[in-house]
N, C-alpha and C positions, 0 to 999 in steps of 0.2 A: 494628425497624430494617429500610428494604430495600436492597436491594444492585442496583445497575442497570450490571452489568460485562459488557462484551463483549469476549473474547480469539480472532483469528481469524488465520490463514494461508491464503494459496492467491495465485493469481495475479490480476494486471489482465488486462481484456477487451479494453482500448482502451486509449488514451493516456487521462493523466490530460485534463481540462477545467478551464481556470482562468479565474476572472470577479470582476470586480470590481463589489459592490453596493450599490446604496442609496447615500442622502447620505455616509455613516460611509463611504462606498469599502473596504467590510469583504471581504477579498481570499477567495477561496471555491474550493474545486475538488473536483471530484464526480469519481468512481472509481467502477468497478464491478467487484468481487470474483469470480471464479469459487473456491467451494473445494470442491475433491475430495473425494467420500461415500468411506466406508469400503467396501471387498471385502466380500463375504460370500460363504463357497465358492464362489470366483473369477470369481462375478459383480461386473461392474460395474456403480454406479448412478447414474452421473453425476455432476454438478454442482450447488451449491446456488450462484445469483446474487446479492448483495449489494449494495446502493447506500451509499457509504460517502462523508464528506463530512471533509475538514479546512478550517483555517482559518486565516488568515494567514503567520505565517514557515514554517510547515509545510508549508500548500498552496502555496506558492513553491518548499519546498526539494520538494516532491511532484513541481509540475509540470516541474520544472529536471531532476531526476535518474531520475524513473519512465517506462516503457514499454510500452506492450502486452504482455504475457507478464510484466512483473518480479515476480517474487517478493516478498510482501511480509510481514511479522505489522502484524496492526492492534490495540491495545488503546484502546479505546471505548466509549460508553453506546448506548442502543439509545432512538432517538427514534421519534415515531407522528406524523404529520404527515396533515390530512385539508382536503381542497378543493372548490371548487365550480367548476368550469369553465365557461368562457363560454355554453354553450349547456346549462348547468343541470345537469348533472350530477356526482355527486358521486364523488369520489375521496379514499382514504387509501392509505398505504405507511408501511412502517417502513424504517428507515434507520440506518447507524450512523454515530455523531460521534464522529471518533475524537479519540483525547487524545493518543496518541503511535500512529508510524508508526514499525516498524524496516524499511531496504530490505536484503534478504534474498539480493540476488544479490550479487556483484563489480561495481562500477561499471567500464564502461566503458574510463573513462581509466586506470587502477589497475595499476600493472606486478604482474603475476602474484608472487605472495609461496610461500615452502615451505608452509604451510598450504594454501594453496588449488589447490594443481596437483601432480598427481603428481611424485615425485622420478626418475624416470627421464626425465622430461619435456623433449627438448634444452631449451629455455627456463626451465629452475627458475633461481633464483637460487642461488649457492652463498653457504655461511656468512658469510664476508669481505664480501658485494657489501649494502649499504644498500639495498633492496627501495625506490620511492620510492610513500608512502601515500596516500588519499584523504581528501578532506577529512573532519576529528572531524563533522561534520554528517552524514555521510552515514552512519554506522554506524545512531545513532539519531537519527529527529528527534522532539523534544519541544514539545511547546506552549507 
């Protein structure tokens, strides 16, 4: 049996890219990961870059809601893609296709809730007050 799983967090580089292709108008949007290498006695080692790709209600609810810097988890397969370019040269990358996207920050619109802001904070909500939520889409999106 193989197993072709890819589990990843870290942030976008740029704004998501959304395009629509081919006959099928098969909706597509490319992202690109930066995720943070682990310290080692308090060296830093940079960044590993990612080219990550979703597709349809996803790469919409992607390019609608994500930001340069947004925090994301990607769970994904890890595809090898290899080309010949016009002037004869060949090219391959690997890439990941993801299957689900969680977005990882607070959106935007989202009135700040007791979870997610400290409680001394003049702006917390108190217990009584209906906190008002984002859309169920934006937690997780799914394929």
């Amino acid at each position: 049996m193989s197993v072709n799983r890819v589990l990843l967090t870290g942030r976008l580089t740029a704004d998501p890219d959304l395009k629509v292709a081919g006959e099928s108008k098969t909706v597509i949007c490319s992202m690109r990961l930066a995720i943070q290498r682990r310290r080692t006695n308090g060296t830093d080692h940079g960044a590993i870059y990612v080219d990550v790709t979703a597709f349809e209600r996803q790469a919409q609810n992607c390019a609608k809601y994500l930001r340069k810097g947004s925090r994301v988890a990607i769970d994904g397969r890890l595809e090898h893609s290899e080309w010949t370019t016009e002037d004869g040269h060949k090219r391959a990358k690997h890439e990941i296709v993801a299957q689900e996207v969680e977005f990882l920050d607070t959106p935007p619109s989202a009135t700040p809730t007791p979870e997610n802001q400290p409680a001394d904070s003049p702006d917390a909500a108190t217990p009584d007050e209906q906190p008002e939520t984002a859309p169920a889409d934006l937690a997780a999106v799914a394929s």
